[in-house]
C-alpha positions as CSV (number, residue, x, y, z in Angstrom):
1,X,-13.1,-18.3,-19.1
2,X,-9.7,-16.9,-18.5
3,X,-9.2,-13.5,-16.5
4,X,-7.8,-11.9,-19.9
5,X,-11.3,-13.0,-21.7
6,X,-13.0,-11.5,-18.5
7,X,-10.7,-8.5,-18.5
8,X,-12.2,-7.6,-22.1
9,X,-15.7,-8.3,-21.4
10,X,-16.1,-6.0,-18.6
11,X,-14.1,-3.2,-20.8
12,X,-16.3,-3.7,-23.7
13,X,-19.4,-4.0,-21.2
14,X,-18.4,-0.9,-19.1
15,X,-19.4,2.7,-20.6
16,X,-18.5,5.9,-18.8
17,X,-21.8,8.1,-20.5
18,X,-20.3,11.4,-21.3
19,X,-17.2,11.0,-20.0
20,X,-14.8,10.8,-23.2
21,X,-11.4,10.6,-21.4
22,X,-12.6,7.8,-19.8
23,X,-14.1,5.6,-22.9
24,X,-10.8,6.6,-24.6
25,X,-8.6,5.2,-21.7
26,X,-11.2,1.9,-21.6
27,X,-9.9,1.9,-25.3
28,X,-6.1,1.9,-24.3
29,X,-6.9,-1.4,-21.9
30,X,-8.3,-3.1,-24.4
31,X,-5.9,-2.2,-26.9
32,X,-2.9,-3.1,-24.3
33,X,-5.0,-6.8,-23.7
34,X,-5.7,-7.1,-28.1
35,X,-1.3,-6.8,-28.2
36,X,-0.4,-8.6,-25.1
37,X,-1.7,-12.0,-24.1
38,X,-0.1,-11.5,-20.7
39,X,-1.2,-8.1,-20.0
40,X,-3.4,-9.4,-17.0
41,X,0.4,-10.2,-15.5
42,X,3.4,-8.3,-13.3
43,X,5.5,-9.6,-15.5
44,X,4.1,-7.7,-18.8
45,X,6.7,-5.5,-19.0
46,X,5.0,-3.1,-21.1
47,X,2.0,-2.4,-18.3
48,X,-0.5,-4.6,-17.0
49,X,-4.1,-4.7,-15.3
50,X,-4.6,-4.4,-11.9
51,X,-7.3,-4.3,-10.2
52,X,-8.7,-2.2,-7.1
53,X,-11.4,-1.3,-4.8
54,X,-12.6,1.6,-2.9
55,X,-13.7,0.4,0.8
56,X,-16.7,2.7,1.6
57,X,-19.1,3.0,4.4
58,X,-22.1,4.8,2.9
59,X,-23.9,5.2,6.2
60,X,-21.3,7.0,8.0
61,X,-20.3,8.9,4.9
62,X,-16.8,7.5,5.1
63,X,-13.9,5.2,2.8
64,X,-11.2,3.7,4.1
65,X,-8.2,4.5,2.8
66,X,-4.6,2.7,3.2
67,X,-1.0,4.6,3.8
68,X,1.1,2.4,1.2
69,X,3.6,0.8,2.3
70,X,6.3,1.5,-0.8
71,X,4.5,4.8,-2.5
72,X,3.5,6.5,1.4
73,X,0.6,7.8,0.0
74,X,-3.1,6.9,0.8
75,X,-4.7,5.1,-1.4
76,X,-7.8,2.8,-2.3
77,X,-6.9,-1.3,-1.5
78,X,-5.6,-3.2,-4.4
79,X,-3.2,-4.4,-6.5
80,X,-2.5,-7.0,-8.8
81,X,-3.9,-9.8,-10.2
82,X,-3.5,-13.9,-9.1
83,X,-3.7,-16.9,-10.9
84,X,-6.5,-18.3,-8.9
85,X,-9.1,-14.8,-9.4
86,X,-11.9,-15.8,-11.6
87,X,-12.8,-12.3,-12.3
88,X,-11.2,-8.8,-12.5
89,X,-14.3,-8.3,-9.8
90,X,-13.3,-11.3,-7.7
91,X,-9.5,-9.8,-7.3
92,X,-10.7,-6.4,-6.7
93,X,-12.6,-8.0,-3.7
94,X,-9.6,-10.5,-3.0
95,X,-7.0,-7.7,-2.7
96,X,-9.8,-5.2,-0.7
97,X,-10.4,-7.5,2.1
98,X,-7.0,-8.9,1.6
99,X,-5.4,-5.1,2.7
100,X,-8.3,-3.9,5.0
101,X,-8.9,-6.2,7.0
102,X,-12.8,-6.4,6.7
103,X,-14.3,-9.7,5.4
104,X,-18.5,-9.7,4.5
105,X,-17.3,-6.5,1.4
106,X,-19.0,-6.8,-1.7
107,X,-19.0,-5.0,-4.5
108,X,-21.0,-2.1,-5.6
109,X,-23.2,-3.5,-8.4
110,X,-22.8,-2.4,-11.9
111,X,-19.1,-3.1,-12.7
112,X,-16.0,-1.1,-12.3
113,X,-16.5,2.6,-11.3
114,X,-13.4,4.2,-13.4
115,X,-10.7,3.5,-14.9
116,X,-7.0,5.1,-13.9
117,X,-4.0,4.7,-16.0
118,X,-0.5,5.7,-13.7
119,X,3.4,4.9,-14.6
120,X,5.2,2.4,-12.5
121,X,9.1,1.6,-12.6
122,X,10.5,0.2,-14.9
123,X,10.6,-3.1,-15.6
124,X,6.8,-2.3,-15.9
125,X,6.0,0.8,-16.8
126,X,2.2,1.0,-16.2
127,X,-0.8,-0.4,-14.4
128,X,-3.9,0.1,-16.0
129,X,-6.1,0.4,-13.0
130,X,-9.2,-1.8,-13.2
131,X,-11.1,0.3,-10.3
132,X,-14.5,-1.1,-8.3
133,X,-16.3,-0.1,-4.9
134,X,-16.9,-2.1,-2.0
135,X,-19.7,-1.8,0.5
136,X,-18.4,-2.5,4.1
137,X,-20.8,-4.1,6.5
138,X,-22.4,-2.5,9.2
139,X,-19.6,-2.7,11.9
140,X,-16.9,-3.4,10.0
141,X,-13.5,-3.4,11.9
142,X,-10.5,-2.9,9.9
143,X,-7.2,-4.6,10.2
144,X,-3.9,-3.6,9.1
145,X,-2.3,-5.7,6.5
146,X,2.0,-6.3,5.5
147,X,1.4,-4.2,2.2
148,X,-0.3,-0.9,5.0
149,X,1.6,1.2,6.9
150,X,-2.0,2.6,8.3
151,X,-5.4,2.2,7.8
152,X,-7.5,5.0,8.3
153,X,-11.6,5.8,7.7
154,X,-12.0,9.6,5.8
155,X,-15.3,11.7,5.5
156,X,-15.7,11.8,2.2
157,X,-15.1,16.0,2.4
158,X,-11.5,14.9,3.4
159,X,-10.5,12.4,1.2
160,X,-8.9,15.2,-1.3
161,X,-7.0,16.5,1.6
162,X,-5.0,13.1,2.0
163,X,-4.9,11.6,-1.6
164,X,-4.2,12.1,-4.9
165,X,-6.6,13.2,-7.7
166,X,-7.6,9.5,-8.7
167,X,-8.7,8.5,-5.1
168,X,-10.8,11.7,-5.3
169,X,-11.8,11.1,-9.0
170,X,-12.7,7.2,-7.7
171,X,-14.6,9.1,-4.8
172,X,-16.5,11.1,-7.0
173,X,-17.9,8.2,-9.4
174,X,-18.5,6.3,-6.4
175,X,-20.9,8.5,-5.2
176,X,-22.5,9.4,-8.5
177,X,-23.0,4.9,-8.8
178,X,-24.6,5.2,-5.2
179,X,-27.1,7.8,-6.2
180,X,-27.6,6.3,-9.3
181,X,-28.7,3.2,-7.3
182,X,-31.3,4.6,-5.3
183,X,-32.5,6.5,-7.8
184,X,-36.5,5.6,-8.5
């Protein structure tokens, strides 16, 4: 299966409940991928998938968020995706232990958490953010990667002190998939 055919699977698999912004956006994506066989791709210019991860400790109540090295902001790790990722899942986790350092992260079960739509220069224009959460292991040590100018564990409670709406928005359904999870 190609990551494209993958790409649309998980959008037609992934529901957001109540939330109509995002099953309208999941729309867009797939629209965008129905239009442009190399919307999985950089070179798309009219926007492309990417795909991301948001590195959390749940038993210390933490994420780990990178300083980016072009946009200086704090983010969640990720970026775009490769030839060789099998799965929009597989390059969420390639580029979230790629930029943190931490190997041993998996993936919160259940699919991608949200979904986050931002403009890009041109030639691009847009990613469509393809957005997961991984689990670190208990002792995880970070490392900082080329694409980091810092690396830096956040309480949850600070995390919308430091980043922008759509770390905090990531945050938020993040938590809601956790308690969802140990939910009898």
């Amino acid at each position: 299966m190609s990551l494209h055919d993958d790409a649309v699977l998980v959008l037609k698999s992934c529901t957001s409940g109540d939330d109509t912004a995002q099953d309208d956006l999941r729309q867009v994506y797939l629209d965008h991928l129905a239009q442009h066989p190399d919307g999985m791709w950089k070179a798309c210019e009219a926007g492309h998938l990417t795909a991301s991860a948001l590195v959390i400790d749940a038993e210390r109540g933490r994420v780990l968020l990178t300083l980016h090295r072009k946009l200086q902001m704090w983010l969640q790790m990720g970026g775009h995706c490769e030839p060789q990722d099998a799965s929009l899942a597989a390059a969420a986790l390639r580029e979230a232990t790629e930029e943190s350092g931490i190997e041993g992260l998996t993936l919160l079960p259940g699919g991608p958490v949200r979904l986050d739509r931002h403009p890009i220069p041109a030639p691009c224009n847009w990613h469509l953010d393809v957005q997961y959460a991984a689990l670190a292991p208990a002792g995880a040590t970070e490392q900082i990667s080329d694409e980091s100018l810092d690396l830096r564990w956040y309480a949850y409670e600070e995390v919308a002190a430091v980043a922008d709406t759509s770390v905090v928005r990531l945050l938020e359904g993040t938590l809601a998939a956790l308690e969802e999870r140990h939910r009898p």
